[in-house]
C-alpha positions in Angstrom: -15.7 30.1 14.6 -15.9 31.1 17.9 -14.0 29.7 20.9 -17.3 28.5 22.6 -18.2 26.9 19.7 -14.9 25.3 19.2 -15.2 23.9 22.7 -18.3 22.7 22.1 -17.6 20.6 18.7 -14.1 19.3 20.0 -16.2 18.2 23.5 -13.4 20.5 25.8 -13.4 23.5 28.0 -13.4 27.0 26.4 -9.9 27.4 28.4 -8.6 24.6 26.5 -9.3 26.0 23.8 -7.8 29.1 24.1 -5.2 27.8 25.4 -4.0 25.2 22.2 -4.6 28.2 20.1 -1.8 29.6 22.0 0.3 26.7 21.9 -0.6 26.2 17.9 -0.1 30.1 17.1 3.5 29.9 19.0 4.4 26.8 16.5 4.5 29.1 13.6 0.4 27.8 12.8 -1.0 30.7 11.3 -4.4 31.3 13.7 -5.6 34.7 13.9 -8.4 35.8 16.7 -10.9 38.3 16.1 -12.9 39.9 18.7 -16.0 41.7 19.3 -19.4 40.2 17.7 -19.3 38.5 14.6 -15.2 37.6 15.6 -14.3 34.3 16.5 -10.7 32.1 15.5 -9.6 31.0 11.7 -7.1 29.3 10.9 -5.4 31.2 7.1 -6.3 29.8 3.8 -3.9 28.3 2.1 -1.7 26.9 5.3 -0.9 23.4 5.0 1.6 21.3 7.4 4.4 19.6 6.6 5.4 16.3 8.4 9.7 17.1 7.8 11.1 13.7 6.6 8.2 11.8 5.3 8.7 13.2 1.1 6.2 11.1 -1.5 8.0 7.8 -1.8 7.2 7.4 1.9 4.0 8.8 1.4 2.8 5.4 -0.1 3.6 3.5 3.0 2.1 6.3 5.4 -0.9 4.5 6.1 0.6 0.9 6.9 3.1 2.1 8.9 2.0 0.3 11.6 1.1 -2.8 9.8 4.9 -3.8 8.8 3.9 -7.6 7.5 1.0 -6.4 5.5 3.8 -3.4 4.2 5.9 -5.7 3.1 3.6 -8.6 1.5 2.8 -6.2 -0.6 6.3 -4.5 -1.6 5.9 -1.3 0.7 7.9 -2.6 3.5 11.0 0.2 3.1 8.5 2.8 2.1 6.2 2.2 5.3 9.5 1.3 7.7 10.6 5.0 6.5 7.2 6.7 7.3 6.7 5.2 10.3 10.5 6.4 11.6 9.6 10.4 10.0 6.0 10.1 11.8 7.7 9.0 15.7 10.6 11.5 15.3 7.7 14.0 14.8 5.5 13.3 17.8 6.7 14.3 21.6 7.8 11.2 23.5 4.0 10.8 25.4 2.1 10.8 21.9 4.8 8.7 20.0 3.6 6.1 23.3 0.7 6.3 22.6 1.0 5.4 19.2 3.2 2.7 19.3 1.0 1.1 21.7 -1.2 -0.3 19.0 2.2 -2.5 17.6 2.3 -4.2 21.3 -1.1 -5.6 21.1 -2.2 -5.6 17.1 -0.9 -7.6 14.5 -2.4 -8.3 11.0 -0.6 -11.6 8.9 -1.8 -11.4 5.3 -0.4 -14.6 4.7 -3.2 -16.7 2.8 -5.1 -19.4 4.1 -4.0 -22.9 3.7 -5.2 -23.7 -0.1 -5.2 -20.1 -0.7 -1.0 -19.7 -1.4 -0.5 -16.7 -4.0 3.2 -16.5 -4.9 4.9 -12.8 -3.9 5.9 -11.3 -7.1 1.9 -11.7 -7.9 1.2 -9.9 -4.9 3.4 -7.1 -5.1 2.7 -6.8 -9.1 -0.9 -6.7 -8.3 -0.6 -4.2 -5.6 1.3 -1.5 -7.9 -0.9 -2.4 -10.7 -3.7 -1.1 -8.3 -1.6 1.8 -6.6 -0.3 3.2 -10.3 -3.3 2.2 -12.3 -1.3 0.0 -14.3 -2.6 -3.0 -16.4 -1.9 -6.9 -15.3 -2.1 -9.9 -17.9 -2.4 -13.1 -16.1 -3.9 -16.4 -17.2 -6.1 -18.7 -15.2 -8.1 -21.6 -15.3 -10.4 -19.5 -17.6 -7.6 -18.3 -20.2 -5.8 -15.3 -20.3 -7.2 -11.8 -19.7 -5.8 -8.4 -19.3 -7.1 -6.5 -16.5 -6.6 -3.1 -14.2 -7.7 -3.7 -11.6 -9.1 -1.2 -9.2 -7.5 -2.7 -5.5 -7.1 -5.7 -3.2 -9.1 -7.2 -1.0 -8.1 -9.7 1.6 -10.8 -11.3 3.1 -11.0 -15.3 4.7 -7.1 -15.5 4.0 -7.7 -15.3 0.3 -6.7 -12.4 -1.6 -8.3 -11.6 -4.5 -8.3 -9.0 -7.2 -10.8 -6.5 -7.4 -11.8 -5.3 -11.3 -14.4 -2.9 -12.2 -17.0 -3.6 -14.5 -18.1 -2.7 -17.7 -20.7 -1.2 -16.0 -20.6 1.2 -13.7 -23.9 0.4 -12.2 -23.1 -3.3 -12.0 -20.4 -4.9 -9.2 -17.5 -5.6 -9.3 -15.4 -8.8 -10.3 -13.5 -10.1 -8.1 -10.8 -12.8 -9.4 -8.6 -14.7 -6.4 -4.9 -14.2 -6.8 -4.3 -17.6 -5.6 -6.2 -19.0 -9.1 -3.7 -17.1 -11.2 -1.0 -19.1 -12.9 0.7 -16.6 -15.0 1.0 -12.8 -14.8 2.7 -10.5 -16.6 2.9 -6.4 -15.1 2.0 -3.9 -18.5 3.0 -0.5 -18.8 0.1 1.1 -19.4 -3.6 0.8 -18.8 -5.6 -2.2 -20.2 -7.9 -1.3 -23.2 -11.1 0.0 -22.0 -10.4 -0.4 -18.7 -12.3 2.4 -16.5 -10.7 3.8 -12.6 -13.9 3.8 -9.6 -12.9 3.9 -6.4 -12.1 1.0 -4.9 -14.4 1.5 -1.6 -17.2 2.4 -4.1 -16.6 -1.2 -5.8 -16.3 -3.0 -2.4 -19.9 -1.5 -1.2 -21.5 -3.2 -4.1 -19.8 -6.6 -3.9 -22.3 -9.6 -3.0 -22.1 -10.3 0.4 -20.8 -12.2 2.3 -18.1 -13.5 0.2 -18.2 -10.9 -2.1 -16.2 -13.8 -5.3 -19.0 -12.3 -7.7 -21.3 -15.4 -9.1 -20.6 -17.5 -5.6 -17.5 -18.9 -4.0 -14.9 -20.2 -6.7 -13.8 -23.9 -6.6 -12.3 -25.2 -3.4 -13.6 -21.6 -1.3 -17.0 -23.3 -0.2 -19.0 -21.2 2.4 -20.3 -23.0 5.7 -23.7 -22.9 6.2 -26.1 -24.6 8.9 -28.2 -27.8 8.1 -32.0 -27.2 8.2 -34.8 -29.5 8.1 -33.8 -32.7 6.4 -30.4 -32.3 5.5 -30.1 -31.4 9.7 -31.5 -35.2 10.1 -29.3 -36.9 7.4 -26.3 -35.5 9.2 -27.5 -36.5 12.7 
């Protein structure tokens, strides 16, 4: 690609370009230029970077580094806390700034609604059991089931447990956590259970609670009087 045309789809100036291919080429980044029509700048095949002190248990928490109470709600606190100290050391002091920025003005609690209280060995069980693809037994109201599930969602302060469906073309279950009075973590997967992605499931929930079959007892939705029930409540 040329460097006009780099300029052009990053939204900079040609000289900027130019100029972080440089910078990148004198960090050991293996861009070559070619000139003359038909040249332009590539980056090697192959070339990947390496973030030095972030290896694959911190991997896991990469992504909610900067979410420490979510990180450790669901038993990734160390792994995220370790990430996010490998990712800072990494960045010059402006960027690393920047990023922490976020933490000054951002903060996500996924502790449950009143009503809604899901004991923290459930969580944590139910997050590996998504992260591994590992199989969970757990009894509710409804009996006892062995699922694997596929994620978690937390929405309205009320986690629940996403499971994919028999069917592939139909949505997904979705079982609260906070229902569950039992569990037990299996080593392996449950029998005939099937991996979708989890975003893939989530698209095709019923919206906009998403419980599969309606809200489950005590999770009632609010929705507006009309007409004549508008007038009974006047």
């Amino acid at each position: 690609m040329t460097a006009t045309a780099l300029a052009a789809r990053l939204e900079v100036s040609r000289r900027t370009v130019l100029r972080d291919v440089q910078t990148l080429g004198e960090a050991g980044v293996p861009i070559v230029t070619f000139h003359g029509p038909g040249g332009g700048i590539e980056l090697l095949p192959g070339w990947r970077t390496a973030l030095g002190g972030i290896g694959a248990d911190h991997g896991a928490g990469l992504l909610l580094a900067g979410h420490p109470l979510l990180a450790r709600a669901l038993g990734l606190g160390a792994a995220a806390d370790a990430a996010r100290t490998a990712l800072l050391a990494a960045l010059p002091p402006p960027d690393r700034a920047r990023v922490t920025a976020l933490e000054e003005w951002l903060l996500v609690d996924p502790a449950p609604a009143p009503g809604f209280a899901v004991d923290a060995p459930l969580l944590q069980d139910a997050a590996r059991a998504a992260r591994e693809h590992l199989a969970l037994e757990l009894t509710t109201p409804e009996g006892t089931r062995t699922v694997q599930p596929a994620g978690l969602l937390l929405r309205g302060g009320r986690w629940l447990l996403v499971v994919p469906p028999d069917d592939e073309t139909e949505a997904a279950q979705v079982l609260p956590l906070d229902t569950v009075t039992w569990h037990r973590l299996l080593p392996g997967r449950a029998p005939g259970g099937t991996r979708t992605r989890t975003r893939a499931l989530l698209r095709r929930l019923p919206l906009p609670l998403g419980y599969g079959g309606g809200p489950p007892a005590g999770c009632q939705p609010t929705v507006p009087a009309t007409g004549s029930e508008a007038e009974d409540q006047a």
